[in-house]
C-alpha positions in Angstrom: 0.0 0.0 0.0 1.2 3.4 -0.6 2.0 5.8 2.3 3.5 9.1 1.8 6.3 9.8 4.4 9.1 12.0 4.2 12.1 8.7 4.5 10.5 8.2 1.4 12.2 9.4 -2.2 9.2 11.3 -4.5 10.3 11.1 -8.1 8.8 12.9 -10.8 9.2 11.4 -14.8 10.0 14.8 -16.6 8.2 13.4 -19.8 4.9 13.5 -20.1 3.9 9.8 -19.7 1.2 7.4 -21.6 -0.5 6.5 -17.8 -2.2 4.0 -20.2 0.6 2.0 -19.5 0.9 -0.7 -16.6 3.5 -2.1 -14.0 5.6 -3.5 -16.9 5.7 -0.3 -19.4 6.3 2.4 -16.4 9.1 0.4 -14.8 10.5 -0.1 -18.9 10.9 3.8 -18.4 12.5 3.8 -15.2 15.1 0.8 -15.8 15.9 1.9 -19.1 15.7 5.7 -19.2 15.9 6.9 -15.8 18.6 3.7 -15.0 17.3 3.5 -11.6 16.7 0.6 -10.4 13.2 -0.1 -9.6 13.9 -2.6 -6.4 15.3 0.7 -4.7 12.0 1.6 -3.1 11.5 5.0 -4.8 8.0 6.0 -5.7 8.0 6.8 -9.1 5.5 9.6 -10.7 4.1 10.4 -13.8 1.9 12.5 -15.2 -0.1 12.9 -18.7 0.3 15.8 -21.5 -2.6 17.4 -19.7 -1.8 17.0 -16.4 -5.3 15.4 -15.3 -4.2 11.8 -14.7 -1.0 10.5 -12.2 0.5 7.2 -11.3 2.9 6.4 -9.0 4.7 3.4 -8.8 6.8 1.6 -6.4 8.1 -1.8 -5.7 7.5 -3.0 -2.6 9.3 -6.0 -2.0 7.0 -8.8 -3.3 5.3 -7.1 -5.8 4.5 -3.2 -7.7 2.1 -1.0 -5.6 0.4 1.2 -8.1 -1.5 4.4 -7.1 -3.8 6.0 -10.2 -5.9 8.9 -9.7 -7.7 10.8 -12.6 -9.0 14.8 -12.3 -12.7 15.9 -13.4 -11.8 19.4 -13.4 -8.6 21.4 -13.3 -4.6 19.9 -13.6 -2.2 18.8 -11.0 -0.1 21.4 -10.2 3.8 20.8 -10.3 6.5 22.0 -8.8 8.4 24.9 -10.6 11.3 23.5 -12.8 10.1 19.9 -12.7 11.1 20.0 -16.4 14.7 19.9 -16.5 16.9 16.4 -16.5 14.8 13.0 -16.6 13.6 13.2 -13.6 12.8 15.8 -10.1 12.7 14.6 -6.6 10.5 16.2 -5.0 9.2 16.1 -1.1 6.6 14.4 0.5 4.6 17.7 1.3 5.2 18.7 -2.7 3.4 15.6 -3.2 0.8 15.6 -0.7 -0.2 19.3 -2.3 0.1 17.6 -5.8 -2.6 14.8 -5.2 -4.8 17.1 -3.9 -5.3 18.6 -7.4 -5.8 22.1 -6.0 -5.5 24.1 -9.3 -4.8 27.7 -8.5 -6.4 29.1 -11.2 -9.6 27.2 -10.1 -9.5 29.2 -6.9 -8.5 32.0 -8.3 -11.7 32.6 -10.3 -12.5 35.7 -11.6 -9.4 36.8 -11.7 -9.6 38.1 -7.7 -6.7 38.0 -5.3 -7.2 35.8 -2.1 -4.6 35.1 0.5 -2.7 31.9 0.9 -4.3 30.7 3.7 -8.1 31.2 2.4 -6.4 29.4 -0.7 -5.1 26.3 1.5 -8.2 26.7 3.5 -10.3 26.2 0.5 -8.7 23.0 -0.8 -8.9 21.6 2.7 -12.5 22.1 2.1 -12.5 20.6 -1.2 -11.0 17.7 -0.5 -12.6 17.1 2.8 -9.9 17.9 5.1 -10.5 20.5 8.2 -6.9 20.5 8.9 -5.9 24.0 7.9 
């Protein structure tokens, strides 16, 4: 099962990925163009051209542990500069704030300024979490 933690290594494929593909076709991507090795525990990431479906994927020791999740409305939001070499590492708080597909522009409608914290506070609400 899949557990975010921060002894945990978050990385993002800099490609845009076909999330069509499986256990066998994402770890072909890490093994062969990241050269990681996929038995090292890393979750792997990927995203699609539009940025409304993710996958991770990890080994976990007997088997692949997949997480998939797929946006009605808005993108996932990436990290600045997630672009550059093959792949980012990101944190487990990037992460976290990246599955809850809290699209700024969404928030942001009509083009009016809110703070940060109404903006947190209102993904909290969206996603069903009080914690703010």
């Amino acid at each position: 099962m899949l557990q975010i933690h921060p002894g945990t290594r978050y990385l993002l494929y800099s490609k845009w990925a076909d999330v069509r593909k499986s256990f066998d076709g994402l770890s072909g991507l890490i093994t062969n163009e990241l050269k990681i090795p996929i038995e090292s525990g890393d979750v792997f990431i990927f995203l699609n051209r539009r940025q409304t479906h993710i996958k991770l994927l990890q080994w976990e020791g007997d088997g692949f542990g997949m997480y998939y999740k797929r946006l009605e409305e808005g993108t996932f939001e990436l990290p600045s500069g997630f672009m550059e070499g093959t792949h980012s590492e990101i944190s487990s708080k990037q992460l976290s704030l990246i599955l809850q597909g809290c699209n700024r522009q969404l928030q942001l409608h009509n083009f009016r300024r809110i703070s940060l914290q109404s903006f947190r506070q209102q993904c909290c609400r969206r996603n069903g979490n009080n914690d703010t």
